[in-house]
C-alpha positions in Angstrom: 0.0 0.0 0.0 1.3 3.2 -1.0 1.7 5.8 1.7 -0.5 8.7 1.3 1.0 11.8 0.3 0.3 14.0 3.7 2.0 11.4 5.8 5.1 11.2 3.2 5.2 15.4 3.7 5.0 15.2 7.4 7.6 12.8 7.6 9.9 14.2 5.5 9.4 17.8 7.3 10.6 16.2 10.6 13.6 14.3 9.0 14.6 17.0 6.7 17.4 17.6 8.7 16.0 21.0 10.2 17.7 22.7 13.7 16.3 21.8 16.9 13.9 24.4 17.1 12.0 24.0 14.0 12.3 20.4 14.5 10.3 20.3 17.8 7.8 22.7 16.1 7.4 20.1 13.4 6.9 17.9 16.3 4.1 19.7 18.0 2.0 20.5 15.0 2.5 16.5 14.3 1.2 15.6 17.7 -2.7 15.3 16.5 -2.1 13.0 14.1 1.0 11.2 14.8 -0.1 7.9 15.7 -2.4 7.4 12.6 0.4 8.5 10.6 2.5 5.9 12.0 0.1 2.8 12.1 0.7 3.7 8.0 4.4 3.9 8.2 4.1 0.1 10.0 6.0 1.7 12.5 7.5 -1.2 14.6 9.6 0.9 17.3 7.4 1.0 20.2 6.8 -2.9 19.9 10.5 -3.7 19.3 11.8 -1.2 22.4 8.8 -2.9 24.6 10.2 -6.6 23.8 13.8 -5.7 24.3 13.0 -4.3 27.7 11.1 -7.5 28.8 14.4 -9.4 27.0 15.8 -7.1 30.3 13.6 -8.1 32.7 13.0 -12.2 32.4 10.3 -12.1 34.7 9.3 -8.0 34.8 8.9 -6.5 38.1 6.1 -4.2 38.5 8.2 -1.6 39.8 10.7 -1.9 38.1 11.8 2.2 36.9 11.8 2.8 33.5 12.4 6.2 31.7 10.8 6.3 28.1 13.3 9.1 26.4 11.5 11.2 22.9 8.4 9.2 24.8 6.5 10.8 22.3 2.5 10.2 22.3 2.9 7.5 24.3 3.1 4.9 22.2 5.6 2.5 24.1 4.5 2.7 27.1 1.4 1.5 26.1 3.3 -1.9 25.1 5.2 -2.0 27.9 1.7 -1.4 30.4 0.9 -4.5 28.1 3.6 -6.4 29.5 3.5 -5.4 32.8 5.2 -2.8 33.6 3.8 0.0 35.8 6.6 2.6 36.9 7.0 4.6 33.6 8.3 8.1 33.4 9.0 9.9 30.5 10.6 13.1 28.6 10.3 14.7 24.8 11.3 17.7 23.9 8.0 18.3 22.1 5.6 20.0 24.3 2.7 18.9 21.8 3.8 15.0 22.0 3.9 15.4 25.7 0.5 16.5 25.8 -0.8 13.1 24.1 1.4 10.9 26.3 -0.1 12.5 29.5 -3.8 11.9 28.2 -2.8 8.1 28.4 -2.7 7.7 32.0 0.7 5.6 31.4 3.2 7.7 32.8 4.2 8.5 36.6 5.8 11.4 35.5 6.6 13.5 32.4 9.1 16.2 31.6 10.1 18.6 28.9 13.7 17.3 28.0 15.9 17.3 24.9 18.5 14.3 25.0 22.2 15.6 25.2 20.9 19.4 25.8 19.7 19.0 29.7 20.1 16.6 32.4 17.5 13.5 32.5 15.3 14.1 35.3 16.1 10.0 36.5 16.7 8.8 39.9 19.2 6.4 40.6 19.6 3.4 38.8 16.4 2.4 36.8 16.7 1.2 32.5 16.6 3.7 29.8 15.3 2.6 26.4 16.3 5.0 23.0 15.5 4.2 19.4 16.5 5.4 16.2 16.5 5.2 12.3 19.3 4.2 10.2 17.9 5.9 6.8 20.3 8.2 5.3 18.7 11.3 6.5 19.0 10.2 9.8 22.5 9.1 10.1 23.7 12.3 11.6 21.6 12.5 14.5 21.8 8.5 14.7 25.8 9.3 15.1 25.2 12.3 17.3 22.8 9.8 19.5 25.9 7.3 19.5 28.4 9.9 20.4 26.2 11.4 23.1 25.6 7.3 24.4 29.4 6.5 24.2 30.1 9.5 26.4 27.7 8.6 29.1 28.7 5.3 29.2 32.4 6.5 29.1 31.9 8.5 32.0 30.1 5.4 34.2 26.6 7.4 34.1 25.1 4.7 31.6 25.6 1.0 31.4 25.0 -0.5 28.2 22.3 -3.5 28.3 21.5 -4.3 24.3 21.7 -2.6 21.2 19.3 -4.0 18.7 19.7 -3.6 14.7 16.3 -4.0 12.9 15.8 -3.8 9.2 12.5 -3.6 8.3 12.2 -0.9 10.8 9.2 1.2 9.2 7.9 2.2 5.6 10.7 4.2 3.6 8.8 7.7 2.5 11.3 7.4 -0.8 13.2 4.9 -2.6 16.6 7.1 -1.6 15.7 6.4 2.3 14.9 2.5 1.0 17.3 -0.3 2.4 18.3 -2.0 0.0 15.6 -1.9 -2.1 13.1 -2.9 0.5 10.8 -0.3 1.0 11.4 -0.2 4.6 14.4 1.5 6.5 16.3 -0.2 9.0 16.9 1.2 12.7 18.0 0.7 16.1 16.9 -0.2 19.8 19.1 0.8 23.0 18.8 0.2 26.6 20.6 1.5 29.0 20.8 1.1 33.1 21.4 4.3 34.4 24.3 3.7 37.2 24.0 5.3 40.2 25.8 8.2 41.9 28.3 6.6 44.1 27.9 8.8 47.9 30.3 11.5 48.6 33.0 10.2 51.3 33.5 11.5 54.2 36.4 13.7 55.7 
């Protein structure tokens, strides 16, 4: 099925490579009809982030702390309630997106928060789960996203659980974004467990 010819504009606008500004206005405007727009896309993210983190927890606590970063409208942690899991918090940097993922009733908490630009607002130890695409207009924020994930990791704040390549990721909008001919585009899956801050000793 071909993908309709709003959805290929919207999507292009957001990964057209614009700064971060425009690109979390893009965001907001998207925020009404987001999730319809992605149910065409076959838009496997939220389902692939939600079994990885289960792949983390054999046997999933229900209080087990999980922080859903670019949480979006919502859309994983309505897999993850699926399977589960109960103590969700959550930040995007869109305020529109943020607005649909607190009408879900999913989240303990939400917070305005761009990734690499401002502390995450996470307690102590708990999982962090990030996705991305691997198209080629994404592959400079994907490596940006890498670089900011190596240097957490470097410094001891992240521990690195999985990373998970998927191919057939979600409908390319072009054949230039295509892998391989597919008509998809390939992407990734990361969690994280955030370490926590060893206590100050005393003198």
């Amino acid at each position: 099925m071909r993908l309709p010819a709003a959805v290929r504009e919207r999507v292009a606008a957001v990964h057209g490579g614009v700064g971060l500004p425009e690109c979390l206005r893009l965001y907001d405007g998207w925020a009404a009809c987001y999730e319809q727009d992605v149910e065409a896309l076959e838009y496997r993210a939220p389902h692939l982030a939600a079994a990885s983190l289960a792949f983390a927890f054999p046997a999933p606590p229900a209080e087990a702390r999980l922080l859903d970063v670019a949480c979006g409208t919502g859309l994983v942690a309505r897999e993850l309630h699926r399977r589960g899991f109960r103590c969700l918090h959550g930040v995007d940097g869109s305020s529109g997106m943020l607005e649909r993922a607190r009408s879900t009733g999913l989240y303990q908490e939400l917070r305005q928060c761009v990734l690499g630009r401002e502390p995450l607002p996470a307690p102590a130890g708990g999982f962090l789960c990030l996705t991305t695409r691997s198209n080629p207009s994404n592959l400079r924020y994907k490596a940006e996203l890498e670089a900011v994930l190596e240097d957490l990791e470097r410094q001891g704040a992240w521990q690195k659980v999985l990373v998970q390549e998927v191919e057939r990721w979600e409908k390319a909008t072009s054949e230039e974004e295509s892998t391989q001919g597919t008509g998809y585009i390939s992407g990734v899956v990361y969690v994280y467990r955030k370490c926590p801050v060893p206590p100050l000793e005393e003198g």
